[in-house]
C-alpha positions in Angstrom: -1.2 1.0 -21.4 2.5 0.3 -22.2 2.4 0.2 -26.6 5.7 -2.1 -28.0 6.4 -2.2 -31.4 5.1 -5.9 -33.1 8.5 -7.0 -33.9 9.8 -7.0 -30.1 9.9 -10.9 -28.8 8.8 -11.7 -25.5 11.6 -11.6 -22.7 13.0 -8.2 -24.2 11.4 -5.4 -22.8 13.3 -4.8 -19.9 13.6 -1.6 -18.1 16.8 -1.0 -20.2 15.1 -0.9 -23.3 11.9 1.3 -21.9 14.2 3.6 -21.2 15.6 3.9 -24.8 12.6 4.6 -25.7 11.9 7.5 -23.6 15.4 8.8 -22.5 13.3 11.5 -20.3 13.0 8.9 -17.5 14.7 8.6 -13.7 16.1 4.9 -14.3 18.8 4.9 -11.9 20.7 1.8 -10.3 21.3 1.8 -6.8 24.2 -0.1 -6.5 24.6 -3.7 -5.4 21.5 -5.4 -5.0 21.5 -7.8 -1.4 21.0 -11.6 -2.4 17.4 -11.7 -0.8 15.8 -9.4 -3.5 17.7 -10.7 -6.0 16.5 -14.0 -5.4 12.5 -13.1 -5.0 12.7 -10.9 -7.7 14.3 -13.6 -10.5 11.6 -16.1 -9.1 9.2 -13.7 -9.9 9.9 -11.9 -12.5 10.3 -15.3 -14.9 7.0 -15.7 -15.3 6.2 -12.0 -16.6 5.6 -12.2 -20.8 4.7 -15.6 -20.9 1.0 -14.7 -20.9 -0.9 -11.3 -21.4 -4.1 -12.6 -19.2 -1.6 -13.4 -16.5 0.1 -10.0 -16.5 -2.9 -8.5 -17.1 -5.0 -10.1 -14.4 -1.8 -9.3 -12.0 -1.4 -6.2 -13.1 -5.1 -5.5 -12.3 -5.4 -7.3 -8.9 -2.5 -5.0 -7.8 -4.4 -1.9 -8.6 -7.3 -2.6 -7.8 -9.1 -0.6 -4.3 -11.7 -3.0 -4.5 -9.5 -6.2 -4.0 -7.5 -4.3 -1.6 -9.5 -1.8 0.8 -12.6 -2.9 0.2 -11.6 -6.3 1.3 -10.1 -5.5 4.7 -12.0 -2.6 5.6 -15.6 -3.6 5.9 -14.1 -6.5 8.0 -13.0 -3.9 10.8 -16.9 -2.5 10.6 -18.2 -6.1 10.9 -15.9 -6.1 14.4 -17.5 -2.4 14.9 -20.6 -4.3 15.0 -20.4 -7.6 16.5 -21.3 -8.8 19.9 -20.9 -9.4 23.0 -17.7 -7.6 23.6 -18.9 -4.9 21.6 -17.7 -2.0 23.5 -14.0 -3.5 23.6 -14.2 -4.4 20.3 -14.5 -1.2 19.3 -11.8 0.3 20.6 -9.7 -2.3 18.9 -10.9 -1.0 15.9 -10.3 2.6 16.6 -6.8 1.8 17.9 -6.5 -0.5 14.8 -7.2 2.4 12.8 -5.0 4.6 14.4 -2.0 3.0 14.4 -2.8 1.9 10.5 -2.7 5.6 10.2 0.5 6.6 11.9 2.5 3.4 10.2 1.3 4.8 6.7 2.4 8.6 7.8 5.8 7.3 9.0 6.1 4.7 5.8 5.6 8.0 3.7 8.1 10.1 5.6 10.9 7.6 5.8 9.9 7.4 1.9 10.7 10.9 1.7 13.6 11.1 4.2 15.7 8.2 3.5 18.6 8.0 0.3 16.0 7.2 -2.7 15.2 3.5 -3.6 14.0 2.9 -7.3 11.0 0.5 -7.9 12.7 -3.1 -9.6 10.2 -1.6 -12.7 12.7 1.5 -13.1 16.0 0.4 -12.3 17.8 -0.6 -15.5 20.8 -2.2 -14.1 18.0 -5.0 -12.8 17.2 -6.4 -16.1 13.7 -6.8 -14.7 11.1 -7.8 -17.7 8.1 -5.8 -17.4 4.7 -7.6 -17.2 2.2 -7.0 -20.2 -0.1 -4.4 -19.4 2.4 -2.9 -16.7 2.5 1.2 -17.8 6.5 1.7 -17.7 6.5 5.1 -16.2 4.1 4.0 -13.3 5.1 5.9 -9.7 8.4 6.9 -11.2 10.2 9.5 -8.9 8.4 7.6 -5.8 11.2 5.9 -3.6 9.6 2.5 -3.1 11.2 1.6 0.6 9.3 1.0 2.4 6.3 -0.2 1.3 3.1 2.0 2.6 0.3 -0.6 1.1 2.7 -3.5 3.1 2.5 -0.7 6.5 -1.3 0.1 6.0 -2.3 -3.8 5.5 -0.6 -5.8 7.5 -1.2 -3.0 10.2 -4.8 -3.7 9.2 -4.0 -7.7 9.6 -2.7 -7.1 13.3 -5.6 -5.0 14.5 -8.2 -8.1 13.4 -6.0 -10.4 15.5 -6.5 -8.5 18.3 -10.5 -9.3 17.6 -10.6 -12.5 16.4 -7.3 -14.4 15.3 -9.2 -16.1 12.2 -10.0 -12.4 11.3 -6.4 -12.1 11.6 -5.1 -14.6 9.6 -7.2 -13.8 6.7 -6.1 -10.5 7.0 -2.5 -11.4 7.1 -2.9 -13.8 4.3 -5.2 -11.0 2.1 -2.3 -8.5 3.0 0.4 -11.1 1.6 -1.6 -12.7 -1.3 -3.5 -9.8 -2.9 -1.8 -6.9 -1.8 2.2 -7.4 -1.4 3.0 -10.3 -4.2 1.5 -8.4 -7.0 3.0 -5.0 -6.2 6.3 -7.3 -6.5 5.3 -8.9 -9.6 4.6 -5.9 -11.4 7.8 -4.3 -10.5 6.3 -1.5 -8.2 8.2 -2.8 -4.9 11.4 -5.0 -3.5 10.9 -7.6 -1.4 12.3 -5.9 1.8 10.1 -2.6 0.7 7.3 -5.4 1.7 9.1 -6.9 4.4 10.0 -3.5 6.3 6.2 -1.9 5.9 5.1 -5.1 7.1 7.2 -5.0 9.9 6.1 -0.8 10.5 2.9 -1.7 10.6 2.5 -4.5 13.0 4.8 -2.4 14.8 2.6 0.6 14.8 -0.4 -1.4 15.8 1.2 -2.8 18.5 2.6 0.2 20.0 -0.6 1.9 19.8 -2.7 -1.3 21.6 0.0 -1.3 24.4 -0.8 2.4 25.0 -4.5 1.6 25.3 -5.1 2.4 28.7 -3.4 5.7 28.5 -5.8 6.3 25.5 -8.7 4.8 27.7 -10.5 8.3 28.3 -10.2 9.7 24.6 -11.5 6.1 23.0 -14.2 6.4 25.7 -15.0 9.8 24.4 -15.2 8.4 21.0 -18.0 6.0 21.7 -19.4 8.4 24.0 -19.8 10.7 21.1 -21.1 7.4 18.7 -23.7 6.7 20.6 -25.0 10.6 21.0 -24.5 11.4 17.8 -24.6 8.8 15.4 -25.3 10.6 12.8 -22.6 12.7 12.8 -20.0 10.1 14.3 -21.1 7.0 11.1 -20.4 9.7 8.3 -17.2 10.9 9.2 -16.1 7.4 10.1 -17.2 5.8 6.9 -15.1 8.7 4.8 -12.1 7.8 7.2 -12.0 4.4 6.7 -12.9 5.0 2.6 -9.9 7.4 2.6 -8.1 4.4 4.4 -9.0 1.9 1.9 -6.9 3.4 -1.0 -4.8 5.1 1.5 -6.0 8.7 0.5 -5.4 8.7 -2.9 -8.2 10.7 -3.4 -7.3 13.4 -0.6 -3.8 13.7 -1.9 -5.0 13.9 -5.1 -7.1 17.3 -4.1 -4.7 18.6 -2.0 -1.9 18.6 -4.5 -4.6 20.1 -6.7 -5.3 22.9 -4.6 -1.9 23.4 -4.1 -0.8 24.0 -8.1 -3.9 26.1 -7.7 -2.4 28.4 -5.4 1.1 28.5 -6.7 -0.5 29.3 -10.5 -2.8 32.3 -8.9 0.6 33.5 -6.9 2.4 33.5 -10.2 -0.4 35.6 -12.2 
């Protein structure tokens, strides 16, 4: 938790003054910001310091798996579940989970590919005061464009429609509400780092359901294998969609592991 010395008013600590306080840091401004994010982001980020419980509650909703994931997953096993179209309903959901999957791995490559974007949180031309509670040095070094929460959940939102379109506007609204406006908030993402994940991952979802009947024989396969062997088939979906929830953290945490692992026992 971000520690400021008791003299400091409220309105000060911006990501300028963070960084005097540890030089060490990637601040770096990107050049000219466009008038859209400039605009969302002042509207915003007024409100941050004028009340620790706010910041804090924000700050908490935004990390939270449980408010995210665990929200919009168990609504895609309810559609697993329910009846009478249960057989097509379920290949919306594998479908839905597919393309979540591919707009997340493409959100994370363009991430990696494209010129680096810093988070509004670490770019110190921005004059962007950081929330109470808000750890300064959170994701620095991740390019924040574009957003892979805004690609996994709104990819989420457009799979529900496809089952039910009050499914789909809750999802849409949980993906907007509890998911994207925090993460701006707090200074983790732009507004177009929203926008453009958004827009990947309706994208994905709908490239994947308009390729359905090519992808008729494997997702019959699938429920072939569900019905045979559902004890093997309800495990390894329920880690899948767990993994999904919090977008692997927990995965890419053990690989990345394993992998210092390696390189330390090649050094030695």
């Amino acid at each position: 938790m971000l520690s400021l010395p008791g003299h400091i008013p409220r309105g000060l600590v911006t990501a300028e003054y963070i960084r005097s306080l540890h030089p060490q840091g990637t601040a770096r401004y990107d050049g000219p910001m466009n008038s859209f994010d400039q605009t969302i982001i002042s509207l915003f980020n007024r409100f941050a310091q004028h009340s620790w419980t706010v910041d804090t509650l924000i700050m908490t909703i935004s990390d939270s798996d449980l408010l995210k994931g665990y929200l919009s997953l168990p609504l895609l096993w309810w559609a697993w579940f329910r009846g009478p179209r249960q057989d097509e309903d379920r290949r919306t959901v594998l479908l839905t989970i597919v393309g979540a999957l591919s707009a997340v791995a493409v959100a994370r490559l363009l991430q990696l590919s494209l010129p680096f974007r810093s988070r509004p949180i670490h770019t110190a031309g921005l004059q962007f005061t950081i929330p109470y509670s808000m750890p300064p040095d959170f994701l620095d070094g991740w390019s924040s464009f574009p957003s892979d929460h805004a690609s996994l959940f709104f990819a989420l939102a457009a799979g529900l429609w496809l089952v039910s379109p009050l499914l789909g506007l809750f999802g849409f609204l949980h993906a907007t509400v509890l998911v994207s406006f925090p993460r701006i908030y707090v200074g983790l993402h732009f507004p177009t780092d929203i926008l453009s994940g958004a827009l990947l991952g309706v994208t994905a979802v709908v490239i994947v359901w308009k390729s359905r009947g090519l992808a008729r024989p494997l997702l019959d396969g699938i429920l072939k294998w569900s019905h045979s062997s559902p004890h093997l088939f309800y495990p390894a979906l329920f880690i899948l969609t767990s993994e999904l929830a919090h977008l692997f953290k927990d995965s890419r945490w053990l690989a990345e592991s394993l992998w210092h692992l390696v390189k330390a026992a090649a050094a030695h």
